[in-house]
N, C-alpha and C positions, 0 to 999 in steps of 0.2 A: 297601651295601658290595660291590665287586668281590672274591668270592671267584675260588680256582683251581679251572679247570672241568678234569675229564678229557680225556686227548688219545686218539687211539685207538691200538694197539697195531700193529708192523711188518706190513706186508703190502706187495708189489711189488720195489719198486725193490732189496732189501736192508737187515739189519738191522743196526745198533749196540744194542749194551746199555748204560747208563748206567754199570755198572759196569766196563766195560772199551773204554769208549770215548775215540776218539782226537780231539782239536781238530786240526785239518788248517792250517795255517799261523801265519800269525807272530804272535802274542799279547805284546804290550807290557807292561812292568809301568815305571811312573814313581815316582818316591819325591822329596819335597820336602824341602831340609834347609833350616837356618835358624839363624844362629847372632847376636848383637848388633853383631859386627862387621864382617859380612860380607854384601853380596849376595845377594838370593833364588838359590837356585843350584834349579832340577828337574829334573834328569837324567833322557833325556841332554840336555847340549847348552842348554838355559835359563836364563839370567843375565837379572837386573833391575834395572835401574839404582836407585840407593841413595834416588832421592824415592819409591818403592812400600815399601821396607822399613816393615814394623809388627813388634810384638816377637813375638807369638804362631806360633809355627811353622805349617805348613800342609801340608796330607794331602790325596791321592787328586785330582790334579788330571784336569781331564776338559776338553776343547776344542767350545766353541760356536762355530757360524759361522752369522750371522744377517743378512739384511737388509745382505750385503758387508762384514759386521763382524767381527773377530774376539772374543773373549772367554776367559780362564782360569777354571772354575770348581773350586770345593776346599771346601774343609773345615777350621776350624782352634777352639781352644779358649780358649773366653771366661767357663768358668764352664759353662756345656754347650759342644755343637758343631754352632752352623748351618752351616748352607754359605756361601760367598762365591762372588761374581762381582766379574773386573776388567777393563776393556779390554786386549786387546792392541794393537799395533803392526804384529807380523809373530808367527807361528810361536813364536820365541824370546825377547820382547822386551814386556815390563809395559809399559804405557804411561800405564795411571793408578792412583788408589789401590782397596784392596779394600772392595766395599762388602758388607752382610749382604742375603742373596736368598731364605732360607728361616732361620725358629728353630724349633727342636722343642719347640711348644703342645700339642699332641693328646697323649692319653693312650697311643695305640699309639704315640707317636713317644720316648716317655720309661719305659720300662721299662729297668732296671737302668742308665739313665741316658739322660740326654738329650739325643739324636745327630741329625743329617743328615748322612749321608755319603755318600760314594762317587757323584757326582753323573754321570748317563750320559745321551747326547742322542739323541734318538729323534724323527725327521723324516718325516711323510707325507702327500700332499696338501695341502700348504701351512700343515698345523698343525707346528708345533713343540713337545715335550714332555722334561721332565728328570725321567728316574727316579732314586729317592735312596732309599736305605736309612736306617732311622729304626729307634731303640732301641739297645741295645748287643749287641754283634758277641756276646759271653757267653751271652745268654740263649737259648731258643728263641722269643720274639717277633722277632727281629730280622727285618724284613718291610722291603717298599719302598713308597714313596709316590712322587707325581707332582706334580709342576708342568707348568697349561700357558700358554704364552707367549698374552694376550691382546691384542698391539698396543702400540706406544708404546715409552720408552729401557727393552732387554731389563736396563741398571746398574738401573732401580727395581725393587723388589719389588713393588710395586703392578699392574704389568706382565705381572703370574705369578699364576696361580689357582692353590694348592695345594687338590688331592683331599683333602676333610673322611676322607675313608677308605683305609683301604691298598689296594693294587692286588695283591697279596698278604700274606697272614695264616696264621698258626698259629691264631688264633683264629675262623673264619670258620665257617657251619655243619658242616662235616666237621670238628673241631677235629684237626692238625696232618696234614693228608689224606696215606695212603698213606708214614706213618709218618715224612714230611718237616718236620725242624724249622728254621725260623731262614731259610728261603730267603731270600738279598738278596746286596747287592756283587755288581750283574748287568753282562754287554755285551749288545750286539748284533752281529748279522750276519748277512748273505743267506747263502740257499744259492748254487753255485757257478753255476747256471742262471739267477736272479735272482728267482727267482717265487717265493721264502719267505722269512718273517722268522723268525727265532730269538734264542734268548736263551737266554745263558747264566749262570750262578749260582752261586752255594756254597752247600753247608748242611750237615747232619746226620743224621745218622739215628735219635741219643736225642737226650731232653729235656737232656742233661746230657754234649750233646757238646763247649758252650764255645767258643772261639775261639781254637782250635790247628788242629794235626795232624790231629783227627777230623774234619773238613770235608773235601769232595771237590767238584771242579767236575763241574757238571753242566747239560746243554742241551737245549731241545728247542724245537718248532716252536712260534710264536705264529698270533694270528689276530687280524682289527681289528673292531671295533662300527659300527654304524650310523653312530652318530656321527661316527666318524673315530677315536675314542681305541684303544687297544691291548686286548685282553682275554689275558694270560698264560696261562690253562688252569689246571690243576689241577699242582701237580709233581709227577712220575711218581718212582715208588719205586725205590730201584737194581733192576738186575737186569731190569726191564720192558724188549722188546725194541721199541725204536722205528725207524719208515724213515728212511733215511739222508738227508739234505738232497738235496731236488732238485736232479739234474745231477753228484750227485756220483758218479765211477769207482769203479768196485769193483776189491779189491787181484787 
């Protein structure tokens, strides 16, 4: 199991604190709406012509671009909620139907129900990987898993090796490390210089913070594996002062 390793504490460049830390540019949020009579509509700006309509609404879209291809990927509810993937056209425009790309079988992936969401694309050295929150957004398991693209049409699931294990966990040897529950619903982004990955998260801080108002986002620096795969760290506690992304001006 890839647990969260410890990151180390601010020294150098300048600190942020978790708790009063600023996202420094422009953060997207997209919402899919979905009615029987009507057009996929994804704001902003995303219309799909009426041969993609299926009845089930869809959530948390995220943008693959693979091998010159584009792709819409999401989330939608069949009884659980895997993820989908569907070709695009252009930017704004469906071009085929949505097929299923991950179902939530693993035991960490079906607590207080049975989710794949929030699906996020994660590019290095020629590997391709979809990070995806698994569990429900309620509990404090709410953790992320991975898919990584092994060759072939990215529309088959076959195509996608999903991690037998989370890539973060509440449950891992330090169980809910440095008092962080539910970590998942992550991005990505460099620092301002180019030379760091980061990611950033939501969670909690009790067992019994749920899926409101008592979540806060929160980011810090990643690091990669031998292998090529991502290794997350450990998630650091509010309040711990961490250095500010490489390259970035101090106020």
């Amino acid at each position: 199991m890839l647990c969260w390793r410890r990151l180390a504490t601010a020294s150098g460049r300048g600190a942020f604190s978790l708790s009063e830390m600023r996202i420094r540019g422009a953060m997207k949020s997209f919402h899919a709406a979905r009615n029987a009579n009507s057009p996929t509509v994804i704001s902003p700006g995303f219309t799909a012509g009426s041969s993609t309509r299926r009845s089930a609404p869809e959530l948390d879209p995220g943008i693959l671009q693979l091998n010159g291809r584009l792709y819409l990927l999401g989330s939608f509810y069949n009884g659980s909620q895997p993820m989908f993937i569907r070709p695009l056209s252009n930017p704004w425009t469906a071009s085929g139907t949505r097929r299923v790309l991950s179902t939530p079988t693993y035991s960490w992936e079906t607590v207080g129900g049975a989710v794949n969401e929030g699906a996020e694309v994660l590019q290095r050295g020629g590997k391709t990987f979809i990070v995806y929150s698994a569990s429900h957004c309620s509990t404090p398991d709410y953790k992320l898993g991975m898919l990584t693209y092994n060759g072939g049409d990215p529309l088959d699931s076959a195509s996608w090796v999903k991690s037998p294990n989370p890539v973060s966990a509440s449950h891992c040897s330090t169980p809910n490390a440095n008092g962080v529950y539910g970590p998942g619903h992550n991005g990505f982004f460099k620092s301002p210089d180019g030379t760091e990955d980061w990611i950033v998260y939501h969670a909690n801080s009790s067992a019994s913070g749920g899926c409101d108002m008592n979540r806060s986002t929160r980011a810090q620096k990643f690091t990669w594996n031998a292998d090529g795969t991502p290794n997350f760290g450990t998630p650091v506690a509010l309040g711990v002062p961490l250095t500010s992304p490489s390259g970035e001006q101090a106020d």
